[in-house]
PASEDO-746972 format. One record per atom (N, C-alpha, C): residue in three letters; atom name; x, y, z. Coordinates in steps of 0.2 Angstrom, whole numbers. Layout:
N
@aa->ALA; at->CA; c1->X; c2->Y; c3->Z
...
end
This chain:
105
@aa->UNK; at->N; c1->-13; c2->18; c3->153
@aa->UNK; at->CA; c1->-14; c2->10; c3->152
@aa->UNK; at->C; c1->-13; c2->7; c3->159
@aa->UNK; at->N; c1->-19; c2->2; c3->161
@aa->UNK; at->CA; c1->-15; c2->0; c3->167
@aa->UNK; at->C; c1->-13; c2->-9; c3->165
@aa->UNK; at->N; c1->-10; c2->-9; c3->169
@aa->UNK; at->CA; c1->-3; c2->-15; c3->166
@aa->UNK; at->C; c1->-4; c2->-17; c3->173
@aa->UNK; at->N; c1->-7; c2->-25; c3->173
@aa->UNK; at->CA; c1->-8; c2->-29; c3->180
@aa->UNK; at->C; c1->-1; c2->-32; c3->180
@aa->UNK; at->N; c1->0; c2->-33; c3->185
@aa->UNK; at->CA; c1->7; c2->-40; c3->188
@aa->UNK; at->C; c1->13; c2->-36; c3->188
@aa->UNK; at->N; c1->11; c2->-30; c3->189
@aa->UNK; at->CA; c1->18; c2->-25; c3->190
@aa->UNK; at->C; c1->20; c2->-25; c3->182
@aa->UNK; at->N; c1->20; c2->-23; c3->177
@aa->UNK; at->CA; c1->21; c2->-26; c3->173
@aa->UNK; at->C; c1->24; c2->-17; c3->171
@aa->UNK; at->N; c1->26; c2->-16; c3->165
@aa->UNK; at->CA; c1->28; c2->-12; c3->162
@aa->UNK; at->C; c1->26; c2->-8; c3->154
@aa->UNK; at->N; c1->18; c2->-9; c3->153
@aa->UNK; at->CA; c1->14; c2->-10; c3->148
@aa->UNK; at->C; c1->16; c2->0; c3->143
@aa->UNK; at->N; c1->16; c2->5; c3->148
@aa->UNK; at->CA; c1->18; c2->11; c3->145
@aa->UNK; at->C; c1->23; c2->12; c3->141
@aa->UNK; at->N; c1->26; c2->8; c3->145
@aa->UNK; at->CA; c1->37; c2->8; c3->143
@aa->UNK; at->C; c1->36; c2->4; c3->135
@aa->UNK; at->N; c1->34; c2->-2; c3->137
@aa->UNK; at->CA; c1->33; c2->-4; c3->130
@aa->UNK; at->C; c1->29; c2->-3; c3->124
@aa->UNK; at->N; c1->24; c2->-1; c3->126
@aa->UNK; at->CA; c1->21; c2->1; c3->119
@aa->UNK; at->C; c1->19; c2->7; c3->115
@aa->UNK; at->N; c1->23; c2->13; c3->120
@aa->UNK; at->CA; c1->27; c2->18; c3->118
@aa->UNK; at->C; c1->35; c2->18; c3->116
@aa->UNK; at->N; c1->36; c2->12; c3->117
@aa->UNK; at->CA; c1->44; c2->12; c3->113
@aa->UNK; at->C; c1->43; c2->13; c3->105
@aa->UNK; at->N; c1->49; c2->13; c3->103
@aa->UNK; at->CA; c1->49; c2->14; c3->96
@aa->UNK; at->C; c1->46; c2->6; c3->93
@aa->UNK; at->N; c1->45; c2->2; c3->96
@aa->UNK; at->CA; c1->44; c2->-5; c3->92
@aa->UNK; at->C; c1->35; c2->-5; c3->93
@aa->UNK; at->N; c1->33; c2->1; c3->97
@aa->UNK; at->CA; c1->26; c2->1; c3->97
@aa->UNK; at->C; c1->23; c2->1; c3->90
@aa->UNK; at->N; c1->25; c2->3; c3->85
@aa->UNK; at->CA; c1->24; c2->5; c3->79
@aa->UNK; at->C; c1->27; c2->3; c3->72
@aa->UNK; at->N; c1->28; c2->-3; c3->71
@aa->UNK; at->CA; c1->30; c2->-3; c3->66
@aa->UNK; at->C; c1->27; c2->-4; c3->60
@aa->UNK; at->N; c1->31; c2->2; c3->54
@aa->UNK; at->CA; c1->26; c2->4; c3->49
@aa->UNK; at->C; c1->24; c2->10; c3->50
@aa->UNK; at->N; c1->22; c2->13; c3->56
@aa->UNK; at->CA; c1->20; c2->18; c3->59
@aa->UNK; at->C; c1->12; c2->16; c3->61
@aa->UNK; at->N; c1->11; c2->10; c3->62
@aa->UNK; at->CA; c1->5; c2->9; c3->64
@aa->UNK; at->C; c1->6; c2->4; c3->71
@aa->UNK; at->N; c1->0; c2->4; c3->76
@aa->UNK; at->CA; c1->2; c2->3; c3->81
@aa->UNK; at->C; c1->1; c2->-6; c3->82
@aa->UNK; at->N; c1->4; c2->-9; c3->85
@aa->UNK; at->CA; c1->3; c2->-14; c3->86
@aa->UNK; at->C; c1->-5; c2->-18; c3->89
@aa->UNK; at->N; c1->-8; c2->-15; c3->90
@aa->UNK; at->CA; c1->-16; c2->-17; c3->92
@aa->UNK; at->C; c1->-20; c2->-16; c3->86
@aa->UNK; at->N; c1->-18; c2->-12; c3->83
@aa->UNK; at->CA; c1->-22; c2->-13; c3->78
@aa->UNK; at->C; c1->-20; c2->-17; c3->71
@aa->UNK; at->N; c1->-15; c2->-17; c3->71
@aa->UNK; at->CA; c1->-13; c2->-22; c3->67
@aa->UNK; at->C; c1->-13; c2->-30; c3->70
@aa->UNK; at->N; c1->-13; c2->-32; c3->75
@aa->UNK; at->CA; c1->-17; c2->-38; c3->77
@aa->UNK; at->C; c1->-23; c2->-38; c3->78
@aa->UNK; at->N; c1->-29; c2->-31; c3->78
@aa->UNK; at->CA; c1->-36; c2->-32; c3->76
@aa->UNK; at->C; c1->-35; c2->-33; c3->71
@aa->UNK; at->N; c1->-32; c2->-32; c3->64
@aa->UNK; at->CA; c1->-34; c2->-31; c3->58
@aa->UNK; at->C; c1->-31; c2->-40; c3->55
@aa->UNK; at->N; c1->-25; c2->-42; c3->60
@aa->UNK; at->CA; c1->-24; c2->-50; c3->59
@aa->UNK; at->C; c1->-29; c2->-53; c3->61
@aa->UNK; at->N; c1->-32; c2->-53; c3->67
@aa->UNK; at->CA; c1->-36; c2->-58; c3->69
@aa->UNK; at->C; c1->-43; c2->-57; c3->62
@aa->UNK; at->N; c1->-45; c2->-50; c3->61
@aa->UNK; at->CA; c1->-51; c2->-50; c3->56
@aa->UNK; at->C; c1->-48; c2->-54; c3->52
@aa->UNK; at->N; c1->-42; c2->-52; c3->47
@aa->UNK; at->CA; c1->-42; c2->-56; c3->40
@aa->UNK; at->C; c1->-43; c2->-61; c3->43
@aa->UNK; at->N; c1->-37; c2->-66; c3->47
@aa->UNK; at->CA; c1->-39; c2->-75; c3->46
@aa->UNK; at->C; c1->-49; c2->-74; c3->50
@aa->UNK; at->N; c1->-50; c2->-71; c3->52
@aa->UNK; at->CA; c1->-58; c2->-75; c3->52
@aa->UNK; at->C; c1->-60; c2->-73; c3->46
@aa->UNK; at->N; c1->-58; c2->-69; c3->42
@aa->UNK; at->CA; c1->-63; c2->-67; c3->36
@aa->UNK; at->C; c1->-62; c2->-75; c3->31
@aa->UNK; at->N; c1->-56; c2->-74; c3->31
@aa->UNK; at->CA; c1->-53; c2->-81; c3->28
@aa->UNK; at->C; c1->-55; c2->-89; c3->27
@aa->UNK; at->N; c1->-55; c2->-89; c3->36
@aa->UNK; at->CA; c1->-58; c2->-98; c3->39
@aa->UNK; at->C; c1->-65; c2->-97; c3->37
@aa->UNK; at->N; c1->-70; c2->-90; c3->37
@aa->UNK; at->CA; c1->-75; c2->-89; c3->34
@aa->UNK; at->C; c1->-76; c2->-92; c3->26
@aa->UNK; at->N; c1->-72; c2->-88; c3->24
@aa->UNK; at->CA; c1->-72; c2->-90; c3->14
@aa->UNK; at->C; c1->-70; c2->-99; c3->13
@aa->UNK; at->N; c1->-67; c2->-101; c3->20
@aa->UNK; at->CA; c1->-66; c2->-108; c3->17
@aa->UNK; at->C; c1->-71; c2->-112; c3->19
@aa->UNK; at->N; c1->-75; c2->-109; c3->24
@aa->UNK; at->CA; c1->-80; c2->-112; c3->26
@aa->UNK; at->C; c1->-86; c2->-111; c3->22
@aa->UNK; at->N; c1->-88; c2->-107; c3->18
@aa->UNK; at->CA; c1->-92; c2->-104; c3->15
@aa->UNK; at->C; c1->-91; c2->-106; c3->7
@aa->UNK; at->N; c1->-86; c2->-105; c3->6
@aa->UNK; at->CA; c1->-86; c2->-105; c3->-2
@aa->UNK; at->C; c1->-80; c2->-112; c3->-5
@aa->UNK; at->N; c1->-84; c2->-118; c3->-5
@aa->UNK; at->CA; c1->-79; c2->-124; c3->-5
@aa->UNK; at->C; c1->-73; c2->-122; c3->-13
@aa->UNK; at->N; c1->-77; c2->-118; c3->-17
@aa->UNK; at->CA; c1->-71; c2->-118; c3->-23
@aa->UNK; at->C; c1->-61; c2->-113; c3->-24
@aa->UNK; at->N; c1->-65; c2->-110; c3->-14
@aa->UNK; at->CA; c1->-61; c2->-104; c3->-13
@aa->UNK; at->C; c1->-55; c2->-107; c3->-8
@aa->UNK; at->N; c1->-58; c2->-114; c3->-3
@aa->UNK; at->CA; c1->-55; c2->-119; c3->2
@aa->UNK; at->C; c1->-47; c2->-120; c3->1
@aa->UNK; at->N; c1->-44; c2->-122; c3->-4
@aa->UNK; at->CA; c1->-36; c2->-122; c3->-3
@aa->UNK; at->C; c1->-33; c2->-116; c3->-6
@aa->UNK; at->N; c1->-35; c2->-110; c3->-7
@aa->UNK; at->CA; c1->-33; c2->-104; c3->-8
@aa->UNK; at->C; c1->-32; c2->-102; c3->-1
@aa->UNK; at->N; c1->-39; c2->-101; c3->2
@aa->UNK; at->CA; c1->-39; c2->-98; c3->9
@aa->UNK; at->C; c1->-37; c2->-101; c3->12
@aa->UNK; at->N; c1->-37; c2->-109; c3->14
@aa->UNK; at->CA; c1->-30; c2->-111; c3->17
@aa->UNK; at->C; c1->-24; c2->-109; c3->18
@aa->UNK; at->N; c1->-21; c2->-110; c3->12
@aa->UNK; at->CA; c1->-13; c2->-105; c3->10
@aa->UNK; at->C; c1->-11; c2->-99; c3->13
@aa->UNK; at->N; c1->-17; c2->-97; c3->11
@aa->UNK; at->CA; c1->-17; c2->-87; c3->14
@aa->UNK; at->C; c1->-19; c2->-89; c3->22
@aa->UNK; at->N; c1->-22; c2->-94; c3->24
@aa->UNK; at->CA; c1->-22; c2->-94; c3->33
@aa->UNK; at->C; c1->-16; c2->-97; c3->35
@aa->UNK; at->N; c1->-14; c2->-102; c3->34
@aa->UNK; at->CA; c1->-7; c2->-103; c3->35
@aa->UNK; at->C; c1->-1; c2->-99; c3->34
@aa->UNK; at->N; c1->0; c2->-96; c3->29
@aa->UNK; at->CA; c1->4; c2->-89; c3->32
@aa->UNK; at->C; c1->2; c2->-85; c3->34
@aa->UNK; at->N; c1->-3; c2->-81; c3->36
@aa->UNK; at->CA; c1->-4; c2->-78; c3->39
@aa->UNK; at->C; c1->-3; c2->-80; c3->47
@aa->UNK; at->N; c1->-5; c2->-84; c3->49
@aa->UNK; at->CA; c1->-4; c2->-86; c3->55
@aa->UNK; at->C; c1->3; c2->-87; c3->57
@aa->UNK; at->N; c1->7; c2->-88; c3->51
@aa->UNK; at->CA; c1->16; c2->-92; c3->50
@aa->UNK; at->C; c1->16; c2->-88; c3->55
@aa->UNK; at->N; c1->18; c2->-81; c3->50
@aa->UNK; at->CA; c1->18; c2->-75; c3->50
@aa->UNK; at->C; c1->19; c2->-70; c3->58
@aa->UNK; at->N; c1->11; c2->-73; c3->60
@aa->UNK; at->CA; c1->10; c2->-69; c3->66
@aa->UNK; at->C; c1->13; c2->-71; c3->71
@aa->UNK; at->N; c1->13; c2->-78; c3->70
@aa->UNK; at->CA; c1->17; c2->-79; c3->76
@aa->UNK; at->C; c1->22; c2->-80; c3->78
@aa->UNK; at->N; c1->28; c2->-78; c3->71
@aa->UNK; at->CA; c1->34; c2->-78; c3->71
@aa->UNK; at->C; c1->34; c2->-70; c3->74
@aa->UNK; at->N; c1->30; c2->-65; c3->70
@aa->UNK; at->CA; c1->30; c2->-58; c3->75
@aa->UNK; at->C; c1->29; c2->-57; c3->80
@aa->UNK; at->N; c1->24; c2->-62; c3->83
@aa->UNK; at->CA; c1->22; c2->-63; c3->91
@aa->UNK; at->C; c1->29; c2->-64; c3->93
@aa->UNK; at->N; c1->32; c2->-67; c3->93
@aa->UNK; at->CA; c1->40; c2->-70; c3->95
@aa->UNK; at->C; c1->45; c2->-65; c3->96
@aa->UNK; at->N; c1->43; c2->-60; c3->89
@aa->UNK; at->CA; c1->49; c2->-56; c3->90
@aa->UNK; at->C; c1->48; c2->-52; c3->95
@aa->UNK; at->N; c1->41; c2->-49; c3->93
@aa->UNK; at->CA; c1->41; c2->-43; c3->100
@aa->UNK; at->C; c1->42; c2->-45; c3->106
@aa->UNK; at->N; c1->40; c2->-53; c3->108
@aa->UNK; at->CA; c1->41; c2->-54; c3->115
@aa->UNK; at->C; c1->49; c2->-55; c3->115
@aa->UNK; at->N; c1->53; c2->-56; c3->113
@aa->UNK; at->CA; c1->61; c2->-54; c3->111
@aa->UNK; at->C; c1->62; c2->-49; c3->113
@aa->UNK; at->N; c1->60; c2->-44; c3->110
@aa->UNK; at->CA; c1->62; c2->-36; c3->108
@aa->UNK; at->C; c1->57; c2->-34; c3->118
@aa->UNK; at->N; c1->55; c2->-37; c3->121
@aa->UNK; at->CA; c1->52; c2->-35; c3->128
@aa->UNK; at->C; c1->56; c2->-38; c3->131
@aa->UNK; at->N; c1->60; c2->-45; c3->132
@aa->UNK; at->CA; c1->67; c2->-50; c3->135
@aa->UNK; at->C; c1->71; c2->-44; c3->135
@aa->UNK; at->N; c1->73; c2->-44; c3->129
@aa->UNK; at->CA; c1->82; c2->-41; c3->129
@aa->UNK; at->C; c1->81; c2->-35; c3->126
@aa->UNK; at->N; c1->79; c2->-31; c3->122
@aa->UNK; at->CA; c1->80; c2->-26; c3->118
@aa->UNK; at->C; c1->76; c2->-18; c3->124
@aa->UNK; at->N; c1->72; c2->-21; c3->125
@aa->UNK; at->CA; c1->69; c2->-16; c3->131
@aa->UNK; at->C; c1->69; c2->-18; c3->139
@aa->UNK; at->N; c1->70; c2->-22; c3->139
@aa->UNK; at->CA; c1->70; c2->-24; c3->145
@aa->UNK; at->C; c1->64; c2->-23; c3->152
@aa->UNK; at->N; c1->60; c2->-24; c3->148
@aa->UNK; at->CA; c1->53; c2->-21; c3->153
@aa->UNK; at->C; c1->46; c2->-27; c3->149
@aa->UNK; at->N; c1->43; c2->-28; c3->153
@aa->UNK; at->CA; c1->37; c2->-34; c3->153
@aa->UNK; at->C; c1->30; c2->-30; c3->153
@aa->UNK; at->N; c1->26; c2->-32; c3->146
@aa->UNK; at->CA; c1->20; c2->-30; c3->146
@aa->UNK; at->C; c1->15; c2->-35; c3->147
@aa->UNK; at->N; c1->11; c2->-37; c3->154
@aa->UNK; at->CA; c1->8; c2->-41; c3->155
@aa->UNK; at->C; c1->1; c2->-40; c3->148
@aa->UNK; at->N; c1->0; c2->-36; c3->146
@aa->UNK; at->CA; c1->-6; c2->-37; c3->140
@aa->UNK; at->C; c1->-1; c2->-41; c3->135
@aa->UNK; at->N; c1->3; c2->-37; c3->131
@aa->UNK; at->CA; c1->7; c2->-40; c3->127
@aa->UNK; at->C; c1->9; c2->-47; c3->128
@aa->UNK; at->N; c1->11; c2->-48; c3->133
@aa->UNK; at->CA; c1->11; c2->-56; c3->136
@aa->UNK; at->C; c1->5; c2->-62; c3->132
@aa->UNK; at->N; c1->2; c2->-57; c3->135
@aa->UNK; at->CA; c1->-7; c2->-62; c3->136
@aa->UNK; at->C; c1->-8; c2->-63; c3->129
@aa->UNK; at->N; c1->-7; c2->-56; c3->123
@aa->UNK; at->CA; c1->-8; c2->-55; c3->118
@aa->UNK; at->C; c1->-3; c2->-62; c3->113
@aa->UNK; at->N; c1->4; c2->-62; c3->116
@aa->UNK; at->CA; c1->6; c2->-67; c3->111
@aa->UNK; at->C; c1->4; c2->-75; c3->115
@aa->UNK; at->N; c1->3; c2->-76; c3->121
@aa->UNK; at->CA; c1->1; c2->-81; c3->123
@aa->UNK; at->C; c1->-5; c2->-83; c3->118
@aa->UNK; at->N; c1->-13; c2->-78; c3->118
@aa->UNK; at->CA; c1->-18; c2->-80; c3->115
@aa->UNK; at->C; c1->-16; c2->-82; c3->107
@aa->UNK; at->N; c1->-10; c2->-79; c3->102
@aa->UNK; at->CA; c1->-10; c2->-78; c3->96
@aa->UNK; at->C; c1->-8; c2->-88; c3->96
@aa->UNK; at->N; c1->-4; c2->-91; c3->100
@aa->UNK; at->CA; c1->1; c2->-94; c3->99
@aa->UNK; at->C; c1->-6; c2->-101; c3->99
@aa->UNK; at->N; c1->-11; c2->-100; c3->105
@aa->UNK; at->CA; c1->-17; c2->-104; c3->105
@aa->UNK; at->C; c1->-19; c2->-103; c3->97
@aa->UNK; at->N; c1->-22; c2->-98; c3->95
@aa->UNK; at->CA; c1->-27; c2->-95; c3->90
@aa->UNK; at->C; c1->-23; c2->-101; c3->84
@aa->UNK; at->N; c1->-13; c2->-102; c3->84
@aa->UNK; at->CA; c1->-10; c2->-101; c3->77
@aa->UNK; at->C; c1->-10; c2->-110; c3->78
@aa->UNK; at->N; c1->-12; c2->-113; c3->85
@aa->UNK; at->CA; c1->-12; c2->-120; c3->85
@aa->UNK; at->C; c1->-19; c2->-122; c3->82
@aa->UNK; at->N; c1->-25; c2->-119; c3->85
@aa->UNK; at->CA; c1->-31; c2->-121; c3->84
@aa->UNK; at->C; c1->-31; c2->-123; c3->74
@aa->UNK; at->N; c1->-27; c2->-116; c3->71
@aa->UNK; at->CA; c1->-27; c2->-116; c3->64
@aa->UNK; at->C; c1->-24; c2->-122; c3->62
@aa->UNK; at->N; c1->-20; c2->-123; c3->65
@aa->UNK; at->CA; c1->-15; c2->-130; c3->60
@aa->UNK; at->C; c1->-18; c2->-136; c3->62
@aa->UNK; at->N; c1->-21; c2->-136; c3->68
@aa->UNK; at->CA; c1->-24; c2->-143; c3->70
@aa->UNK; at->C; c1->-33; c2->-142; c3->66
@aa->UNK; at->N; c1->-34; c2->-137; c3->64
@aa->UNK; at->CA; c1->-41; c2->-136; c3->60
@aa->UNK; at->C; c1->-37; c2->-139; c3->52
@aa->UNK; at->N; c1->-32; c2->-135; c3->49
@aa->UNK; at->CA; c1->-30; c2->-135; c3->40
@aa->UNK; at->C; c1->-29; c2->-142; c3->42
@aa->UNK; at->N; c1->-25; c2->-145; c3->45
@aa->UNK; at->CA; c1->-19; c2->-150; c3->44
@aa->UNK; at->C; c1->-24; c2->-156; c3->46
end
């Protein structure tokens, strides 16, 4: 993997926190980003399904962003090594989880 900014992208995503669950952390942020679009889909689509799938996109999003958090913690101080993707990746999630609340809310 190549990891810009000098960064430490191997260290960290081969840690033990690469995987929680045993599934990897990129694919379980493809598989977040798919649900909330499946989701803002169904709200946009199906007006009788709109405060359900609200509900379910705001925690979902709670959620990821509160994970985005921890990981970037767990790269501060528990590993001590910086993944410039991982960066960028909770940088984007933290836009994604605004753009949501200022869409619901």
């Amino acid at each position: 993997m190549v990891c810009p900014l000098r960064g430490s992208c191997e260290v960290v995503v081969e840690s033990k926190y690469g995987k929680p669950l045993g599934i990897k952390n990129d694919i379980l942020g493809i598989l977040y980003l798919l649900s909330l679009a499946f989701l803002i889909t169904v709200d946009l689509l199906v007006p009788a399904l709109s405060m359900y799938a609200r509900f379910v996109i705001m925690g979902i999003a709670t959620f990821g962003i509160l994970f985005s958090a921890y990981l970037t913690y767990l790269q501060m101080f528990v590993i001590k090594e910086f993944c410039t993707w991982c960066l960028a990746a909770a940088l984007d999630n933290f836009i994604v989880v605004i753009l949501i609340y200022l869409y619901i809310l």
